[in-house]
C-alpha positions in Angstrom: -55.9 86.9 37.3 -56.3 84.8 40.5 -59.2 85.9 42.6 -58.0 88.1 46.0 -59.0 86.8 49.0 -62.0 89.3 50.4 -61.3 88.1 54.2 -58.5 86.4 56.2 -58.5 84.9 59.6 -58.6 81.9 61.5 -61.7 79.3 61.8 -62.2 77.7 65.3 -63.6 74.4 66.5 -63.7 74.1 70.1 -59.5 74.0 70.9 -58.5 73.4 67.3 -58.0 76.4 64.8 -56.6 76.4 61.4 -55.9 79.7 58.9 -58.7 80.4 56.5 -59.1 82.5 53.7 -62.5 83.7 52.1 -62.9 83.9 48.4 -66.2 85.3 46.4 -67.8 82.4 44.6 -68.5 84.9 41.8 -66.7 87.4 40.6 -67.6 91.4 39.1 -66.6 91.0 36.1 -69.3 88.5 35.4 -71.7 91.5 36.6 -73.2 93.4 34.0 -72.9 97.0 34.4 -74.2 100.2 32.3 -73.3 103.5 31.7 -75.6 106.8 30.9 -75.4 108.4 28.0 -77.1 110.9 26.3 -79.8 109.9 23.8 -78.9 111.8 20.8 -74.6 112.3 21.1 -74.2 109.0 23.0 -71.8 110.4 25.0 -70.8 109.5 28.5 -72.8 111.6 30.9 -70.7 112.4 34.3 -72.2 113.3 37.8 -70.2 116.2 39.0 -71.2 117.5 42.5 -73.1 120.6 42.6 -74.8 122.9 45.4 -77.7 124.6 45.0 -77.0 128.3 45.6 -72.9 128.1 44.7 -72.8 125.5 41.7 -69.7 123.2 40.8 -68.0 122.1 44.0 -64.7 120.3 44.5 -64.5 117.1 45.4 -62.4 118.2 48.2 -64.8 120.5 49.8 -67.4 117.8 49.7 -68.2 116.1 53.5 -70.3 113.6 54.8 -73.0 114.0 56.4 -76.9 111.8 58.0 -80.0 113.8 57.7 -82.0 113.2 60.5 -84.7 115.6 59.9 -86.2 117.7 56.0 -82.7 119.7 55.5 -81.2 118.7 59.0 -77.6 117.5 58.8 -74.9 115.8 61.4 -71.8 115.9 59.8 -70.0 113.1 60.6 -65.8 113.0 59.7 -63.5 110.1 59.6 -62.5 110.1 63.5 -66.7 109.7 63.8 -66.4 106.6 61.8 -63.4 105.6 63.6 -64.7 105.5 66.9 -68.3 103.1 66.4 -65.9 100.9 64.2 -66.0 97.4 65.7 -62.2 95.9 66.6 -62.5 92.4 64.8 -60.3 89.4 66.1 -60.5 88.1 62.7 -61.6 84.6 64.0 -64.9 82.8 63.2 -66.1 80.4 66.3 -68.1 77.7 64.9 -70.8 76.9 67.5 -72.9 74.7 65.6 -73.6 72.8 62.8 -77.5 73.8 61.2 -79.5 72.1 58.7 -78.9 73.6 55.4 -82.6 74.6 55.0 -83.2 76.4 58.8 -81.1 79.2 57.5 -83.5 82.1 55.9 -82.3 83.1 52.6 -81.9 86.6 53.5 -78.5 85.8 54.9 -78.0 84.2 51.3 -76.9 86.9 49.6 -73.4 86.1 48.4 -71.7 82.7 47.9 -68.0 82.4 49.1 -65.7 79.5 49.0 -63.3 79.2 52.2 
C-alpha cells in the first residue's frame, strides 16, 4: 500500500512556490504494539468507561472535559475546540537555511520526506 501523504501544501522561497506533499519517513506498522491480557485465560482485556457512583456508561454520554483543580472540571465541547483552532494557509515560508547541528533534537522527533 503506498504511504498517504500526512500534510499537503505549498513550500515558499522568497517569490517562487512549488506544491509539496509531506510523507512519514517511517511508517506504524513497523511499530511494535501490545495488547493486555489476562494472565491466566489470556484473553483480550477491554477498557470500558465506567463512573464511580452509576457504573457502565455509554460511549455516547461520555464528554470531555480539563481539570483545573482535585475534582474541578471545564467541560469543553467541539464548538470550544473549534474556536482556539488555528486557520492554516497550508504554506511553509522558508526564511533560512541552518546548520544541520544548531537545531536541538527535541524538534527531532519524527523524520518525513517532502
Amino acid at each position: 500500500m503506498a504511504p498517504r501523504a500526512s500534510w499537503k501544501g505549498y513550500l515558499k522561497l522568497s517569490l517562487v512556490s512549488c506544491p509539496v506533499r509531506l510523507y512519514p519517513a517511517t511508517s506504524a506498522s513497523e511499530r511494535i504494539s501490545f495488547n493486555q491480557l489476562h494472565k491466566d485465560t489470556h484473553n483480550r482485556i477491554n477498557m470500558k468507561p465506567v463512573d464511580p457512583e452509576l457504573g457502565l456508561v455509554e460511549r455516547s454520554d461520555l464528554i470531555k472535559g480539563y481539570e483545573y483543580e482535585d475534582k474541578q472540571y471545564i467541560i469543553i465541547d467541539d464548538a470550544d475546540l473549534e474556536a482556539v483552532r488555528i486557520e492554516s494557509n497550508h504554506t511553509m515560508n522558508i526564511e533560512a537555511f541552518v546548520d544541520e547541528h544548531s537545531v536541538d533534537v527535541i524538534y527531532q522527533d519524527a523524520p518525513y520526506y517532502l
